[in-house]
C-alpha positions in Angstrom: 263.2 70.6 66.2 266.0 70.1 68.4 268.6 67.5 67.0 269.8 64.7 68.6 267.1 63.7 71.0 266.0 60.0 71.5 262.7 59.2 73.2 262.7 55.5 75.5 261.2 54.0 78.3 261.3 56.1 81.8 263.7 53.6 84.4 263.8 54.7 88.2 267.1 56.0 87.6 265.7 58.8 85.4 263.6 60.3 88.4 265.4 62.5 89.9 266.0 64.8 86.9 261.9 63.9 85.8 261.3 65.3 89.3 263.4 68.7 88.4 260.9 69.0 85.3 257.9 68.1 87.1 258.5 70.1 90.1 259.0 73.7 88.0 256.7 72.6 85.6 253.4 71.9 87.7 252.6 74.2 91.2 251.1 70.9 92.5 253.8 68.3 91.0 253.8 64.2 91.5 255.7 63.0 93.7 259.0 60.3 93.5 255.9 57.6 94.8 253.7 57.9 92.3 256.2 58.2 89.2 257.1 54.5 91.2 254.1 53.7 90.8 253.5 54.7 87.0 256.5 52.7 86.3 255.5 49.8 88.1 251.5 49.6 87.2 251.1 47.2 84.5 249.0 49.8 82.3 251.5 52.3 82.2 254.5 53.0 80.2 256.8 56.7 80.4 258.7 57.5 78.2 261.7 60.0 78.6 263.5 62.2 75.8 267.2 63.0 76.5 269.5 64.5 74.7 273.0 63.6 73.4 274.7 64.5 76.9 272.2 61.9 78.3 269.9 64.9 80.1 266.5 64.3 80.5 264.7 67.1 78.1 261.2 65.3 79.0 258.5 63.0 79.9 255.6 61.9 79.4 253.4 59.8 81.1 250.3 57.5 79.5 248.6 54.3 80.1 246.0 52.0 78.0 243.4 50.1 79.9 241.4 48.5 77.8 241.3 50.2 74.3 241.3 53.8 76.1 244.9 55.1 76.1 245.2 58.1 78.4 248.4 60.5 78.6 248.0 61.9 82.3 250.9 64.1 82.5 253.6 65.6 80.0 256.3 68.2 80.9 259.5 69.6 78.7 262.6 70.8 80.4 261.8 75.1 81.3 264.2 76.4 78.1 263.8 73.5 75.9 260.0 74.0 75.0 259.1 74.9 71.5 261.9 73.0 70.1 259.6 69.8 69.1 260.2 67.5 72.2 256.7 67.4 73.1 255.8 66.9 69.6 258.2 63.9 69.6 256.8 62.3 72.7 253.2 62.6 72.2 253.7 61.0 69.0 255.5 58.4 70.4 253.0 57.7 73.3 249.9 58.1 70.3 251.7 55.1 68.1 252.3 53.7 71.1 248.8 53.5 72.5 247.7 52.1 69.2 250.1 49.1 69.5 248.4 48.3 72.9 245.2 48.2 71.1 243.8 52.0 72.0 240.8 53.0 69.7 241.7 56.7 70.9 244.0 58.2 73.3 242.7 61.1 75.7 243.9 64.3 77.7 242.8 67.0 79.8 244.5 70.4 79.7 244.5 73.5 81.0 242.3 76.4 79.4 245.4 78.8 79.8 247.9 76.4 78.3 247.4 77.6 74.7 250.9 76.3 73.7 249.7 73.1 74.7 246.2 72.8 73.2 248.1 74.4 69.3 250.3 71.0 69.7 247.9 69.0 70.5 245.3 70.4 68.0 248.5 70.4 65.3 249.0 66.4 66.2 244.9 66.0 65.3 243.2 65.9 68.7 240.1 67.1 69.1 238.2 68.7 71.9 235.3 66.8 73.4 234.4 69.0 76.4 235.5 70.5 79.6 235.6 69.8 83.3 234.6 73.0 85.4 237.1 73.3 88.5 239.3 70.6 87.7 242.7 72.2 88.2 243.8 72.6 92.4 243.3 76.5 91.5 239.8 76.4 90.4 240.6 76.5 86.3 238.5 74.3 83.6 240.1 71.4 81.9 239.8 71.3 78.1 239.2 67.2 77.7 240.5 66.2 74.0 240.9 63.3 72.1 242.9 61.7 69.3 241.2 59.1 67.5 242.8 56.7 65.1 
């Protein structure tokens, strides 16, 4: 795990360097309008990791509604992943979501994202099903779940 990183709230002046991650992270990536929006909605609460030269290594971004806490999207910095800054953000957002009164938090994620579904799996979600076509290029969801 990489040293020195600190996980805290996302702030508008974070974005443009979320938006480097997100953009060569995701072929179909959010725009700068609807990370505005996720900091703005009254649900939602993203987190970014830095590290100690103040670059954003990552985000993540969940919501509760409800007791359902979500995590809709997730991205580490292209030469940073592996190192456990994932791992540190999804277990903030998971302690988190329990805070806000979540009985479980959910995801979907990509069959072909095998890195992804070993941390999650490794963190104890569990997969609940599948949604066929989900992705913009045709590819199935794995839907999983951490419950407390």
């Amino acid at each position: 795990m990489m040293k020195d990183i600190i996980v805290c709230p996302m702030t508008e002046s974070d974005l443009d360097q979320v938006l480097d991650i997100e953009t060569k992270s995701y072929p179909r990536p959010w725009s700068k309008a609807h990370f505005l929006d996720e900091l703005s909605s009254p649900h939602s609460f993203p987190h970014v990791s830095f590290d100690c030269e103040g670059n954003v290594t990552g985000y993540i971004c969940p919501m509760v509604l409800l007791d359902e806490g979500h995590i809709f999207n997730v991205a580490v910095r292209n030469g940073l992943r592996t190192q456990g800054i994932g791992r540190l953000l999804i277990e903030r957002v998971i302690r988190d979501c329990r805070e806000r009164g979540a009985a479980f938090v959910s995801l979907e994620v990509r069959t072909s994202n095998s890195p992804a579904i070993g941390l999650y799996l490794s963190l104890g979600f569990v997969v609940t099903g599948s949604r066929k076509n989900y992705y913009e290029n045709g590819e199935d969801a794995i839907l999983m779940e951490y419950i407390y």
